[in-house]
Every structure is written in C-alpha cells, then in structure tokens.
PDBQT receptor file of N, H, CA, C and O in Angstrom, charges set to zero:
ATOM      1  N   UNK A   1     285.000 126.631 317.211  1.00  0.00    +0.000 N 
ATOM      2  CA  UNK A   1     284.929 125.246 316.827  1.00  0.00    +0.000 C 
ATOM      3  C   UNK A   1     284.361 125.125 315.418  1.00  0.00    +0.000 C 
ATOM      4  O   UNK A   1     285.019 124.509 314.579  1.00  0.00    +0.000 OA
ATOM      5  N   UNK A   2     283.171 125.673 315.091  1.00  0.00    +0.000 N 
ATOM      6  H   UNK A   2     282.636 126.173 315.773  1.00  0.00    +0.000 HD
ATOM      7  CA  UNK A   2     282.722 126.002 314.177  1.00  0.00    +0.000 C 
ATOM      8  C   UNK A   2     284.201 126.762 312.394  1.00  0.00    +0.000 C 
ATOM      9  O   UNK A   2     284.335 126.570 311.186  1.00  0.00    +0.000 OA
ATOM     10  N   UNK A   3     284.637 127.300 313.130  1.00  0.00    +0.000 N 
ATOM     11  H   UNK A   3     284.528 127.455 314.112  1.00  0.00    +0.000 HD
ATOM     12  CA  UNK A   3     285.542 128.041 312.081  1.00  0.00    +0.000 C 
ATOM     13  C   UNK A   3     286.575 126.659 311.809  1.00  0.00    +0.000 C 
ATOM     14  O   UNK A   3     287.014 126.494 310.671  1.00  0.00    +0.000 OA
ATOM     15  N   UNK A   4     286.864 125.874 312.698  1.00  0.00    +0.000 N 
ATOM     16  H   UNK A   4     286.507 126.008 313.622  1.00  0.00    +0.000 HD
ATOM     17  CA  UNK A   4     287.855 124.480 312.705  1.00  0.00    +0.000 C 
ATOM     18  C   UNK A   4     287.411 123.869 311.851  1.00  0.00    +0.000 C 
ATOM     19  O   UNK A   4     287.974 123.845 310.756  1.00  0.00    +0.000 OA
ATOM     20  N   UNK A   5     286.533 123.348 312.035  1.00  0.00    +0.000 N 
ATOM     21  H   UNK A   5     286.076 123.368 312.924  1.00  0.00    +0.000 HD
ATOM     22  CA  UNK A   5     285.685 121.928 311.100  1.00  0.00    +0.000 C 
ATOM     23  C   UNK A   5     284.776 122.753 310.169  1.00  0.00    +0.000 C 
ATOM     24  O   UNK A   5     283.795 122.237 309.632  1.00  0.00    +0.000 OA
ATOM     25  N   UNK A   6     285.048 123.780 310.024  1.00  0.00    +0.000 N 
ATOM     26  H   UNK A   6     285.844 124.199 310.461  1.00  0.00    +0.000 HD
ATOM     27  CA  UNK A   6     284.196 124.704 308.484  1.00  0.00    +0.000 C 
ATOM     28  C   UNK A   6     282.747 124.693 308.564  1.00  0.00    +0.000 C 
ATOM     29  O   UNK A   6     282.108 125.142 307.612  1.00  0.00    +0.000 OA
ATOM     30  N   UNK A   7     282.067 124.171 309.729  1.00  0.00    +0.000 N 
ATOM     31  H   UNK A   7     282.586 123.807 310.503  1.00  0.00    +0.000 HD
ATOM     32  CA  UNK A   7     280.811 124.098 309.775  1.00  0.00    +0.000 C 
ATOM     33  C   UNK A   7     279.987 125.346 310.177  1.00  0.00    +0.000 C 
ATOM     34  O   UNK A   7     280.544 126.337 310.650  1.00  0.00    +0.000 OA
ATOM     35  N   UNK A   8     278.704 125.281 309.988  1.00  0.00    +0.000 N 
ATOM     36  H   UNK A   8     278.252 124.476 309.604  1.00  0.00    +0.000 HD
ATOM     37  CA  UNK A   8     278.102 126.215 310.652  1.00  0.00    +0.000 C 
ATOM     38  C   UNK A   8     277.540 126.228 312.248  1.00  0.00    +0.000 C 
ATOM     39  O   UNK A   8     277.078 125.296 312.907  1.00  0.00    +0.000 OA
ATOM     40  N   UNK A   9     277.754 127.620 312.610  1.00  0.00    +0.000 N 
ATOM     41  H   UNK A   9     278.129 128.377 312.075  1.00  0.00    +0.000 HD
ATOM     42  CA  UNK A   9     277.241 126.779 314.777  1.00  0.00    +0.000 C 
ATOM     43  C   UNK A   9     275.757 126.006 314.681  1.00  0.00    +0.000 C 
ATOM     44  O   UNK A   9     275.439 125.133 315.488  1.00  0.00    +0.000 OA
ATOM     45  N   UNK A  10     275.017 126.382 313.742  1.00  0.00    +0.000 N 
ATOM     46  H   UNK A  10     275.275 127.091 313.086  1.00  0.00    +0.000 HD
ATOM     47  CA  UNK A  10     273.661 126.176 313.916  1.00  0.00    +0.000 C 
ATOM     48  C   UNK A  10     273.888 124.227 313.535  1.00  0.00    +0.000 C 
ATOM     49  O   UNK A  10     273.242 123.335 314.085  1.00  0.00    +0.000 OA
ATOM     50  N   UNK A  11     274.768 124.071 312.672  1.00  0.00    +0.000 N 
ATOM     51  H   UNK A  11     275.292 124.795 312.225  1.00  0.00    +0.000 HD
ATOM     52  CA  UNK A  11     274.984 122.095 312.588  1.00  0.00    +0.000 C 
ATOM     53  C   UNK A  11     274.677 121.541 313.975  1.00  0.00    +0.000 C 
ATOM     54  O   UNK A  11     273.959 120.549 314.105  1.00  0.00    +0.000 OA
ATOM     55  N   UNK A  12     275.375 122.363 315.308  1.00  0.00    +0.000 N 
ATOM     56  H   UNK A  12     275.958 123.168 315.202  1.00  0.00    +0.000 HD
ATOM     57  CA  UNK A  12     275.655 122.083 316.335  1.00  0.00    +0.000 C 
ATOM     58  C   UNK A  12     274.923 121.383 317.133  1.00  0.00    +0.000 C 
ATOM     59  O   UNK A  12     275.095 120.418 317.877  1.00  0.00    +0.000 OA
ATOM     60  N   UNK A  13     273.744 122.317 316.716  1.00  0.00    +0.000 N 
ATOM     61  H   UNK A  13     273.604 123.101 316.111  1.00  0.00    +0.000 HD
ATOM     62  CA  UNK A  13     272.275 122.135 317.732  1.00  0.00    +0.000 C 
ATOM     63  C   UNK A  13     271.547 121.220 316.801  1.00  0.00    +0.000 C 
ATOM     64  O   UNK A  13     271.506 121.037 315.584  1.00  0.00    +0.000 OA
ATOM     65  N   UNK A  14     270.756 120.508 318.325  1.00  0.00    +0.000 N 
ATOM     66  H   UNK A  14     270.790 120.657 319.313  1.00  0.00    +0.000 HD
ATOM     67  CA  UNK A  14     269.589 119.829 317.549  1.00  0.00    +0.000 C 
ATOM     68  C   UNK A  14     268.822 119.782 316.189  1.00  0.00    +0.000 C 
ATOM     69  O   UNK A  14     268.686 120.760 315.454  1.00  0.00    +0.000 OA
ATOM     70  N   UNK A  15     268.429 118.762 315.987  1.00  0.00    +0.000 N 
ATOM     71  H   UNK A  15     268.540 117.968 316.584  1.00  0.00    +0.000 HD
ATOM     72  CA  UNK A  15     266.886 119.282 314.917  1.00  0.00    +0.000 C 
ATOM     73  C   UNK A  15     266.279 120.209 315.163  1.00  0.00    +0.000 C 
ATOM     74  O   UNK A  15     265.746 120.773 314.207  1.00  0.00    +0.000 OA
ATOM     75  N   UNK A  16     266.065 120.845 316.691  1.00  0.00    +0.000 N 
ATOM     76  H   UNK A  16     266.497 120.387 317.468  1.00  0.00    +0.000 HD
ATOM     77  CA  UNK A  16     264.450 121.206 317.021  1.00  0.00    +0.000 C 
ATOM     78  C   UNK A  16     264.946 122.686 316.407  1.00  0.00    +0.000 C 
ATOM     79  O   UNK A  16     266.170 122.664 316.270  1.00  0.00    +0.000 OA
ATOM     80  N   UNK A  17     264.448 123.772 316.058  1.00  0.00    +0.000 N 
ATOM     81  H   UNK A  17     263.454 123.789 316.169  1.00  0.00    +0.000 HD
ATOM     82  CA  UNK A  17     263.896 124.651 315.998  1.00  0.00    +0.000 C 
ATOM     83  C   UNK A  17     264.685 125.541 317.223  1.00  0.00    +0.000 C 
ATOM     84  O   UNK A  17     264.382 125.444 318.413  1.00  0.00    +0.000 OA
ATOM     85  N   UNK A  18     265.839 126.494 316.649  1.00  0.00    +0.000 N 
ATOM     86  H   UNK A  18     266.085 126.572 315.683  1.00  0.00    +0.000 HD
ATOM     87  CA  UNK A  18     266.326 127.179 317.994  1.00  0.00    +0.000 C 
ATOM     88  C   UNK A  18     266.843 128.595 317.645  1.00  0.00    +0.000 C 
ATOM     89  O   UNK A  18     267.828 128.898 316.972  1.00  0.00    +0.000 OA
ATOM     90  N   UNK A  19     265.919 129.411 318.282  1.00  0.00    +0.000 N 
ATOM     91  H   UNK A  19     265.119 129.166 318.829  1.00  0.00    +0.000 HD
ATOM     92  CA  UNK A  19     266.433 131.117 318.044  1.00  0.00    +0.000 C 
ATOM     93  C   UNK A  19     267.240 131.633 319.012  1.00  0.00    +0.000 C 
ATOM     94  O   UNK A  19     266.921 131.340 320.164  1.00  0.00    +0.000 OA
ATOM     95  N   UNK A  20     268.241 132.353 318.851  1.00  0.00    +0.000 N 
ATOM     96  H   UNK A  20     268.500 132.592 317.915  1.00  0.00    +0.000 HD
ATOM     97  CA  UNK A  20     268.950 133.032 320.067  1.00  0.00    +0.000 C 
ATOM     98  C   UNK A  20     269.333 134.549 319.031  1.00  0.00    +0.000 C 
ATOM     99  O   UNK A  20     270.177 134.589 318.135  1.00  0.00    +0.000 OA
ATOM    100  N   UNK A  21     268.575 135.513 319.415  1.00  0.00    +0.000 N 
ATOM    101  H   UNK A  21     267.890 135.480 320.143  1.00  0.00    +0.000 HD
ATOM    102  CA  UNK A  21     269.217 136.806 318.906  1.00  0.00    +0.000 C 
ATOM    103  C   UNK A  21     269.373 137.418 320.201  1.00  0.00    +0.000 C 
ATOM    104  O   UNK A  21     268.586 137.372 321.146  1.00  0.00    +0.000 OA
ATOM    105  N   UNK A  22     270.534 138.023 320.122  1.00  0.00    +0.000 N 
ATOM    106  H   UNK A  22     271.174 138.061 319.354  1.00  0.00    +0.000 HD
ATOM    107  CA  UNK A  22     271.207 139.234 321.159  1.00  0.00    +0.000 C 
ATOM    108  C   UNK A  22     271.810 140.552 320.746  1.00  0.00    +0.000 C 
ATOM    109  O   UNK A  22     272.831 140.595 320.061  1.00  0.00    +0.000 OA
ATOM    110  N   UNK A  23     271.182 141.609 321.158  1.00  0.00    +0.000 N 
ATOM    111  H   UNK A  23     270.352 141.574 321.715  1.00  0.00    +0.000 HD
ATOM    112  CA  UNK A  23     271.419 142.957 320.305  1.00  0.00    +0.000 C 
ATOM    113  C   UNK A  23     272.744 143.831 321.362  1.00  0.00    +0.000 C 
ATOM    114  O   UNK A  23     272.715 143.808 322.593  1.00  0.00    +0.000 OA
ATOM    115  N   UNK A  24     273.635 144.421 320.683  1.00  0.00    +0.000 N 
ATOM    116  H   UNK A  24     273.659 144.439 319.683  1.00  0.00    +0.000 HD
ATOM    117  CA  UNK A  24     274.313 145.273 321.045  1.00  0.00    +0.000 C 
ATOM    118  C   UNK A  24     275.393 143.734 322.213  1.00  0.00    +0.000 C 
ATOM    119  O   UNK A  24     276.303 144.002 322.998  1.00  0.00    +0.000 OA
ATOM    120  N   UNK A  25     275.044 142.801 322.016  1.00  0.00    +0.000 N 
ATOM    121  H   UNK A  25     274.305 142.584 321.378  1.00  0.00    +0.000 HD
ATOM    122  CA  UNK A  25     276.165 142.271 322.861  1.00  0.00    +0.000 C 
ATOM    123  C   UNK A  25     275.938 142.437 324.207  1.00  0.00    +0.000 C 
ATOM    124  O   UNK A  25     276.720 141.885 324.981  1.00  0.00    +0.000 OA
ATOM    125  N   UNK A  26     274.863 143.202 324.717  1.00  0.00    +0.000 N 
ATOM    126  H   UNK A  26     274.228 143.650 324.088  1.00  0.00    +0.000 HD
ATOM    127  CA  UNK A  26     274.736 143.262 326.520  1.00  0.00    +0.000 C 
ATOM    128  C   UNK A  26     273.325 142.407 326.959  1.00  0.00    +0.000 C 
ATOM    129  O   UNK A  26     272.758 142.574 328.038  1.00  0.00    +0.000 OA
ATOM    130  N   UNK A  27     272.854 141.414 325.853  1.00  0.00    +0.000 N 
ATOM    131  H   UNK A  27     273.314 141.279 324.976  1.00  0.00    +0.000 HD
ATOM    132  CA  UNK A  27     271.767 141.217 326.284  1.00  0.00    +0.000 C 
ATOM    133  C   UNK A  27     270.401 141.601 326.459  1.00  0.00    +0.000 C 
ATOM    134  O   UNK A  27     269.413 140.925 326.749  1.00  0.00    +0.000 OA
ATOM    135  N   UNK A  28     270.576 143.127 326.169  1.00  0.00    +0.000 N 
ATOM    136  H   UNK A  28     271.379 143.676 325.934  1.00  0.00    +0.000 HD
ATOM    137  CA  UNK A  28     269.338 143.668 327.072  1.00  0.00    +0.000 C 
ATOM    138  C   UNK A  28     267.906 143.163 326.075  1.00  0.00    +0.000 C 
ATOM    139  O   UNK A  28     266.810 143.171 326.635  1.00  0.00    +0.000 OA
ATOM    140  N   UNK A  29     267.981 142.819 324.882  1.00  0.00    +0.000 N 
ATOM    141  H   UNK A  29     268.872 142.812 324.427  1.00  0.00    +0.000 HD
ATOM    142  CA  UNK A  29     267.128 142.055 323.734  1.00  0.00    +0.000 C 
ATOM    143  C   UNK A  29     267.220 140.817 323.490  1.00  0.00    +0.000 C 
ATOM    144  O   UNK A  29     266.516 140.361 322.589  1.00  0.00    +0.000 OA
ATOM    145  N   UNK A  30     267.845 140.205 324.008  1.00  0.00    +0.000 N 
ATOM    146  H   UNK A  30     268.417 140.575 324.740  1.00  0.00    +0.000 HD
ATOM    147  CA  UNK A  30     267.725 139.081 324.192  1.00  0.00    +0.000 C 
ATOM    148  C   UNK A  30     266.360 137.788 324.216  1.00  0.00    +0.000 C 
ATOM    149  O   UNK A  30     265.434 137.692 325.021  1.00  0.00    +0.000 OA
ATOM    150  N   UNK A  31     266.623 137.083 323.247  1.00  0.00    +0.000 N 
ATOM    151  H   UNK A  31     267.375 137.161 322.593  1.00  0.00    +0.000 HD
ATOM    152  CA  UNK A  31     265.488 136.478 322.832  1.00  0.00    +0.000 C 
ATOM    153  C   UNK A  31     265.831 134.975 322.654  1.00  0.00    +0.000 C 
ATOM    154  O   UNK A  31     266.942 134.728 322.183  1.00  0.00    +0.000 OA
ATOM    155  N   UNK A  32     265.153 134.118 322.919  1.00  0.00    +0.000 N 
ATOM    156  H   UNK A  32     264.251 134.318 323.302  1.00  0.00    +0.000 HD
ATOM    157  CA  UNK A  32     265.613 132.681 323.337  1.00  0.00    +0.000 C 
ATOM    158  C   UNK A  32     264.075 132.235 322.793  1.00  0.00    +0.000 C 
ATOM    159  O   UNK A  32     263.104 132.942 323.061  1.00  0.00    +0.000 OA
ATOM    160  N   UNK A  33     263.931 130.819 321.890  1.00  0.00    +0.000 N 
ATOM    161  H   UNK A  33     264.720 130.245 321.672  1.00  0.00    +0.000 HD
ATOM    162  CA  UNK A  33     262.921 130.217 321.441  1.00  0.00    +0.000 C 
ATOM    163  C   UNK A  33     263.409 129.155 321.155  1.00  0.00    +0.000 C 
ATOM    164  O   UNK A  33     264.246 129.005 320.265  1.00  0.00    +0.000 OA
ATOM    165  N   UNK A  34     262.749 127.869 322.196  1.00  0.00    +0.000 N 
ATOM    166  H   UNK A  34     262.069 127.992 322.919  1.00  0.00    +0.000 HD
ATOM    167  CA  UNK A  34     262.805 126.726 321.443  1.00  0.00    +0.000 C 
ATOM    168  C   UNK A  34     261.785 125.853 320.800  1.00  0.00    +0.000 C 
ATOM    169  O   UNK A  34     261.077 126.017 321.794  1.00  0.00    +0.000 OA
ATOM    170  N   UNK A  35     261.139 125.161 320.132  1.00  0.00    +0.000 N 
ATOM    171  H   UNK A  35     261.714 125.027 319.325  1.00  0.00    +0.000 HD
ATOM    172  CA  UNK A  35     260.105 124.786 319.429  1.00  0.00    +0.000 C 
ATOM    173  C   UNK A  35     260.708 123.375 320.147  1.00  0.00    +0.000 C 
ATOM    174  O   UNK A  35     261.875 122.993 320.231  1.00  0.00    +0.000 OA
ATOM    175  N   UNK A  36     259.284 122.664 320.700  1.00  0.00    +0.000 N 
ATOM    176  H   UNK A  36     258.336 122.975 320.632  1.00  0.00    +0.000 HD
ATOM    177  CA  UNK A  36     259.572 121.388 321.228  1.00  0.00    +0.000 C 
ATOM    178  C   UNK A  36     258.980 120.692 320.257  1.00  0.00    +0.000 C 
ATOM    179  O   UNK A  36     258.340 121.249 319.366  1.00  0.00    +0.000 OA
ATOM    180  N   UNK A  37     259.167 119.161 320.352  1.00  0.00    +0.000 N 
ATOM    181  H   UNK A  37     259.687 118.708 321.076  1.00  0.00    +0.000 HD
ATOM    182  CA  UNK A  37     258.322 118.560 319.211  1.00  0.00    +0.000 C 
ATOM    183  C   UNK A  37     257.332 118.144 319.505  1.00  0.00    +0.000 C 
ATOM    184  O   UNK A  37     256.986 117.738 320.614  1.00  0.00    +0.000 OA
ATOM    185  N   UNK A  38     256.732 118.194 318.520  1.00  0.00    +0.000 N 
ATOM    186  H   UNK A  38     257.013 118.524 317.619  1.00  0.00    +0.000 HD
ATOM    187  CA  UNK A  38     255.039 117.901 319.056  1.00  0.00    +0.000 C 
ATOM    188  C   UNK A  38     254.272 116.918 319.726  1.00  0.00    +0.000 C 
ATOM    189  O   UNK A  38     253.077 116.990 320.013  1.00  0.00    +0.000 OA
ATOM    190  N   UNK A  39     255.620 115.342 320.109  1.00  0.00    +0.000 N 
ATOM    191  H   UNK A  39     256.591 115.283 319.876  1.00  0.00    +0.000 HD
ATOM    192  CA  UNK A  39     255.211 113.983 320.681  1.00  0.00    +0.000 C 
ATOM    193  C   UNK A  39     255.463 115.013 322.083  1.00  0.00    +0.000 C 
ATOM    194  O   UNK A  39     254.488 115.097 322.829  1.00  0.00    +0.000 OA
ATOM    195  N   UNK A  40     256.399 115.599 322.378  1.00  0.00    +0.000 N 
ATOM    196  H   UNK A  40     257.192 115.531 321.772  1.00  0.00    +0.000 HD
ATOM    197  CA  UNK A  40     256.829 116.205 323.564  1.00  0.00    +0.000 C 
ATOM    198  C   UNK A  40     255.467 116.880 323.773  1.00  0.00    +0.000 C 
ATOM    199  O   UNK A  40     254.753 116.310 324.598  1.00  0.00    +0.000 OA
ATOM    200  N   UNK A  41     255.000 117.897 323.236  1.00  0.00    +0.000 N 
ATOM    201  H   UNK A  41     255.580 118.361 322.566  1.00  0.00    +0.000 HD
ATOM    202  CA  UNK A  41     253.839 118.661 323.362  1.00  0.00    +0.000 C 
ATOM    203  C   UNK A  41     252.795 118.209 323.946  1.00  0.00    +0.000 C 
ATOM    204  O   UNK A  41     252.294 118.600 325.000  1.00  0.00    +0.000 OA
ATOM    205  N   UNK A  42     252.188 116.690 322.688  1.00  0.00    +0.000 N 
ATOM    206  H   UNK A  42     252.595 116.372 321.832  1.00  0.00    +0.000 HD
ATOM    207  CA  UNK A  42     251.353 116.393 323.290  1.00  0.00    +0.000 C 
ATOM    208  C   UNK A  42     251.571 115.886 324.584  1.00  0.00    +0.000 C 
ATOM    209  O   UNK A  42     250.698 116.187 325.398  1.00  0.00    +0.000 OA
ATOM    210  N   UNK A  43     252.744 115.018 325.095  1.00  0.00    +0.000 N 
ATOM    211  H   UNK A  43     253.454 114.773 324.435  1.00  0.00    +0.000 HD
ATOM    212  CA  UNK A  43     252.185 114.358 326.403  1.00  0.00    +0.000 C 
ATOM    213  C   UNK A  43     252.584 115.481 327.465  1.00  0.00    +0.000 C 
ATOM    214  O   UNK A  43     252.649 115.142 328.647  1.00  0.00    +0.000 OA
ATOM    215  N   UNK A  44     252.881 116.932 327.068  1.00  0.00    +0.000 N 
ATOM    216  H   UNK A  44     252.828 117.208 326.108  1.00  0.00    +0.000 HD
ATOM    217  CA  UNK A  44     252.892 117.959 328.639  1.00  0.00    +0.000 C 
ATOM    218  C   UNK A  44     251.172 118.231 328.439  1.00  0.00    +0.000 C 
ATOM    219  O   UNK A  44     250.611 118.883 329.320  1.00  0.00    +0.000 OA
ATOM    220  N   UNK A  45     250.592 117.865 327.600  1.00  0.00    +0.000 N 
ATOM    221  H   UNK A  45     251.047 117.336 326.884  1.00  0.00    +0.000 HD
ATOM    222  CA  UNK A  45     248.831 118.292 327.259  1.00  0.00    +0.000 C 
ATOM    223  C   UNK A  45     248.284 117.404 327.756  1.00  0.00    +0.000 C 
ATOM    224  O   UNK A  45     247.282 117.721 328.396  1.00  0.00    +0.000 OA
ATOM    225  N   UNK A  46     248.675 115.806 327.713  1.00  0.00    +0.000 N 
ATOM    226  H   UNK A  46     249.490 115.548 327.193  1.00  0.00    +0.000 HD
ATOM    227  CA  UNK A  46     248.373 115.054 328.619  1.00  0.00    +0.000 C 
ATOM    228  C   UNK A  46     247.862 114.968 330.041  1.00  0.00    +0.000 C 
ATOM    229  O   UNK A  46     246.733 114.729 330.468  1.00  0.00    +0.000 OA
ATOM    230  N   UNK A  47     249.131 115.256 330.723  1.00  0.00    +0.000 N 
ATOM    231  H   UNK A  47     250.048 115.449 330.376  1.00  0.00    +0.000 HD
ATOM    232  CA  UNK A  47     249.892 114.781 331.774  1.00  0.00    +0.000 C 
ATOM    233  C   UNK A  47     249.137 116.034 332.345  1.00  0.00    +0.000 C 
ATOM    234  O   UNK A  47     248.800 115.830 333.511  1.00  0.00    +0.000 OA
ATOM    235  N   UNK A  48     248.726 117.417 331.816  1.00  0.00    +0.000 N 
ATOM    236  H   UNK A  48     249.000 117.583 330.869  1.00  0.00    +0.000 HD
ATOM    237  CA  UNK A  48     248.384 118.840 332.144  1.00  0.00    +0.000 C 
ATOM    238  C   UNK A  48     246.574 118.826 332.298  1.00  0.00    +0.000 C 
ATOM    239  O   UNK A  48     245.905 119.732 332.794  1.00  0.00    +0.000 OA
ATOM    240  N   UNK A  49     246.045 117.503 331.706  1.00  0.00    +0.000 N 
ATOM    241  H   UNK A  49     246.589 116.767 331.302  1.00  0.00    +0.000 HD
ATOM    242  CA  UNK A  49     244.930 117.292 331.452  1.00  0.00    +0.000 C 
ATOM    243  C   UNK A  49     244.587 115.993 332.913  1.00  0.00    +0.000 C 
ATOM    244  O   UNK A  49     243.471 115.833 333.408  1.00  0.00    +0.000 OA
ATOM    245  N   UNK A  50     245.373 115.518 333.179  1.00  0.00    +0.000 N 
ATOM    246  H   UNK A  50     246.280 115.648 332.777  1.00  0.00    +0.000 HD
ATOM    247  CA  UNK A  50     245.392 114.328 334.050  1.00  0.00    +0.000 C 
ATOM    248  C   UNK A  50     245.488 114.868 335.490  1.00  0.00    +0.000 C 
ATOM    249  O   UNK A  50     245.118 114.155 336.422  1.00  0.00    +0.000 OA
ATOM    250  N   UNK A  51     246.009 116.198 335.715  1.00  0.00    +0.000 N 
ATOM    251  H   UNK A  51     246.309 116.778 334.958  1.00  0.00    +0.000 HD
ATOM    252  CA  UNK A  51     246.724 117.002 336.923  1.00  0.00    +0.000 C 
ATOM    253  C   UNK A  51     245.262 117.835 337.180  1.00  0.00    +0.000 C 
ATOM    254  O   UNK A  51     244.976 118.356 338.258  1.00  0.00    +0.000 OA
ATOM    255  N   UNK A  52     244.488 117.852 336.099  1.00  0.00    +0.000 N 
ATOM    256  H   UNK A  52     244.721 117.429 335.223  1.00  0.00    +0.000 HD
ATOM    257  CA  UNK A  52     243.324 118.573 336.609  1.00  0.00    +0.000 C 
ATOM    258  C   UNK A  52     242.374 118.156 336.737  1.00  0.00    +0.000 C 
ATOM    259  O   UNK A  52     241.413 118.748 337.227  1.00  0.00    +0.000 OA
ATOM    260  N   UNK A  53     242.393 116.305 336.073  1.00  0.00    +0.000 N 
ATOM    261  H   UNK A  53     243.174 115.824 335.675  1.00  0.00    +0.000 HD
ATOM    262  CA  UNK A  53     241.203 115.701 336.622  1.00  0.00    +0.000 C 
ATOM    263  C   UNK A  53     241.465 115.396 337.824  1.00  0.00    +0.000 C 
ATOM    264  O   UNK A  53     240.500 114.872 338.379  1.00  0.00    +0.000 OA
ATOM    265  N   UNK A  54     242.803 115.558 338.764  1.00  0.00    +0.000 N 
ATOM    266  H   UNK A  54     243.587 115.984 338.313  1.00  0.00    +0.000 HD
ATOM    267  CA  UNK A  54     243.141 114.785 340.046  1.00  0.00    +0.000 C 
ATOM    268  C   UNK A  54     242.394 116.128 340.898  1.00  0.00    +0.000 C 
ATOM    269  O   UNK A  54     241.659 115.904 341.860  1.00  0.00    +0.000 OA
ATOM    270  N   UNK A  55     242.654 117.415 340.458  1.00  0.00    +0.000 N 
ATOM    271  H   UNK A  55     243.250 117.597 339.677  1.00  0.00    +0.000 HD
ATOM    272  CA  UNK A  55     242.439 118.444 341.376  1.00  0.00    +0.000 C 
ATOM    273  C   UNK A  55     241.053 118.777 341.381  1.00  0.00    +0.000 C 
ATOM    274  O   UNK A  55     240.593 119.366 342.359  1.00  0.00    +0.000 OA
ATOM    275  N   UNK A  56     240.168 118.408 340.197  1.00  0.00    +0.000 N 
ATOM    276  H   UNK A  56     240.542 117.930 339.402  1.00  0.00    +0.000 HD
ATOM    277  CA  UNK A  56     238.683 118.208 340.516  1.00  0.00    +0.000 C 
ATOM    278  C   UNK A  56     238.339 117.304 341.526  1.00  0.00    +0.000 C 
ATOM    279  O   UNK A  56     237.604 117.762 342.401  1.00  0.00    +0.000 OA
ATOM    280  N   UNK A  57     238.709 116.051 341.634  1.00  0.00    +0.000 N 
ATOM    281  H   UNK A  57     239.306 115.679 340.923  1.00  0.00    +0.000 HD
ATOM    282  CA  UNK A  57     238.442 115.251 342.233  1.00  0.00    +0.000 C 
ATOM    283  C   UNK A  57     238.705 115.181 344.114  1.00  0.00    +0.000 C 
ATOM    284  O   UNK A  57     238.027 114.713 345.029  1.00  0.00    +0.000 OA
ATOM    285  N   UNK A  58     240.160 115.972 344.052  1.00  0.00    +0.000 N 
ATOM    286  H   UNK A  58     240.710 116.352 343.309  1.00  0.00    +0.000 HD
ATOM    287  CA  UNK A  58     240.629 116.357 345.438  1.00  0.00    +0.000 C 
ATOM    288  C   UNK A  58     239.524 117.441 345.995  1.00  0.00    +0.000 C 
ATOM    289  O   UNK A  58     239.139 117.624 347.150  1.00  0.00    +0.000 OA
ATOM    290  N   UNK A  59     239.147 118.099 344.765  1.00  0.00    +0.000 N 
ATOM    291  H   UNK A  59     239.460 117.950 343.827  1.00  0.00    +0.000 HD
ATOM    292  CA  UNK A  59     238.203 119.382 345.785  1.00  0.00    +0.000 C 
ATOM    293  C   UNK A  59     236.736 118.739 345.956  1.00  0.00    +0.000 C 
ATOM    294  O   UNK A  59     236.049 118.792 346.976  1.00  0.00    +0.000 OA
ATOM    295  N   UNK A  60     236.378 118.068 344.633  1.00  0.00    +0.000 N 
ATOM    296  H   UNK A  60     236.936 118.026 343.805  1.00  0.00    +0.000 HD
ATOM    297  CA  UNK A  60     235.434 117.587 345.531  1.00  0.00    +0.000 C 
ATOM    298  C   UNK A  60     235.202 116.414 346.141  1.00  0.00    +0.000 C 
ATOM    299  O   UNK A  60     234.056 115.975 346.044  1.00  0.00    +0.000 OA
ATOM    300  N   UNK A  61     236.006 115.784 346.755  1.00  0.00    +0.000 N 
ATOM    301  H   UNK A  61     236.937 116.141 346.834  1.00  0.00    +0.000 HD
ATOM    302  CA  UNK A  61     236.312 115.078 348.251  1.00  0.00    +0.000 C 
ATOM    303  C   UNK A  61     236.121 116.007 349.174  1.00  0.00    +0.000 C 
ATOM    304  O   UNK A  61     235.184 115.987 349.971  1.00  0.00    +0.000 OA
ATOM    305  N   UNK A  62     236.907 116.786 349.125  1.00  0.00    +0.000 N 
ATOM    306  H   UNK A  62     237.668 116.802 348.477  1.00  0.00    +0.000 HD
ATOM    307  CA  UNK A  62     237.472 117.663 350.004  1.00  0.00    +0.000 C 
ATOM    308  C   UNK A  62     235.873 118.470 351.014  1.00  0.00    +0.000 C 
ATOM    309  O   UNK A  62     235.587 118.643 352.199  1.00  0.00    +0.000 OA
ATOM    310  N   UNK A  63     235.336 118.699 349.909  1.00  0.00    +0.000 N 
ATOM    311  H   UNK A  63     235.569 118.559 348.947  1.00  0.00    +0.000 HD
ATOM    312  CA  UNK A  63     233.728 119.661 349.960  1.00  0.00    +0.000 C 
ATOM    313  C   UNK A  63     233.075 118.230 350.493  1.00  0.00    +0.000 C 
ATOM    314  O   UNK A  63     232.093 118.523 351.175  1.00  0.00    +0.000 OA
ATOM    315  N   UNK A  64     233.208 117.166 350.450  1.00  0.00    +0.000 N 
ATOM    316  H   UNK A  64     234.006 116.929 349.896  1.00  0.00    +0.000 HD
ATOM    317  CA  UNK A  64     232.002 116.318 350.691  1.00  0.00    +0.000 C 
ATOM    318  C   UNK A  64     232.679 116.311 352.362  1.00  0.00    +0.000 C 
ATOM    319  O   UNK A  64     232.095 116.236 353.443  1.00  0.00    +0.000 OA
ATOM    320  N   UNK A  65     233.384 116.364 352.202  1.00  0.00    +0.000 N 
ATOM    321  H   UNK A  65     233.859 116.424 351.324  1.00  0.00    +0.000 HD
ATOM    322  CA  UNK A  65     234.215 116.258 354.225  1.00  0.00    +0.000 C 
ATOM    323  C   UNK A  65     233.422 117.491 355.114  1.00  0.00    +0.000 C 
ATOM    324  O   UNK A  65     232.840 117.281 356.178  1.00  0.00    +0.000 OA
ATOM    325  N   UNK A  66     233.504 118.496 354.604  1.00  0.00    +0.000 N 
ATOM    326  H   UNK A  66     233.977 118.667 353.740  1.00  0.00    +0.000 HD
ATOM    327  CA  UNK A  66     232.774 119.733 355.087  1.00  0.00    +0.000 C 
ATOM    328  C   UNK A  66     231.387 119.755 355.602  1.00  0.00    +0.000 C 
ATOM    329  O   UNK A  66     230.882 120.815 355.972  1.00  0.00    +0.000 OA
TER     330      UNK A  66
C-alpha cells in the first residue's frame, strides 16, 4: 500500500511512538514498543493509585471483623 501512494509504512501509524524490529524474518527477536501518551499514563497512575487505596481499606475492614 505504501509503494501505491509513495508513502512511507511508518505515515500509517499513529503519532505515538512505535518500534517493531524482527530479525531473520522468524521472529525469534522480535521486539514491539509502544510509547503511550502521557494524559494516558497519567490516569493508568491514577486509577493504579485509587485500586490501592480501595485494597488498604478492604484489608483493614477485613482485620477489624477478625
């Protein structure tokens, strides 16, 4: 598709930041990297920060039942 419309494959993809090297064609080096963006980042840091104030809180409930 790329060779059609004279472009390069990499036009293809997103903005973000995307590596794919593969050696010898079988995979066995195979390397995959995507760079998320950093609004994305922060709210999995969020949401990762919110999941562990719930699991403090579940255990100690949990201990006051005991």
């Amino acid at each position: 598709m790329a060779t059609v419309l004279d472009m390069s494959v990499l036009d293809f993809l997103s903005g973000d930041n995307v590596t794919i090297n593969s050696t010898n064609g079988d995979h066995s080096g195979f390397i995959y990297q995507n760079q998320l963006p950093e609004k994305l980042i922060e709210q999995y840091e969020e949401r990762i920060k919110e999941l562990k104030e719930q699991i403090d809180y579940w255990k100690s409930r949990s201990q006051g039942i005991k």
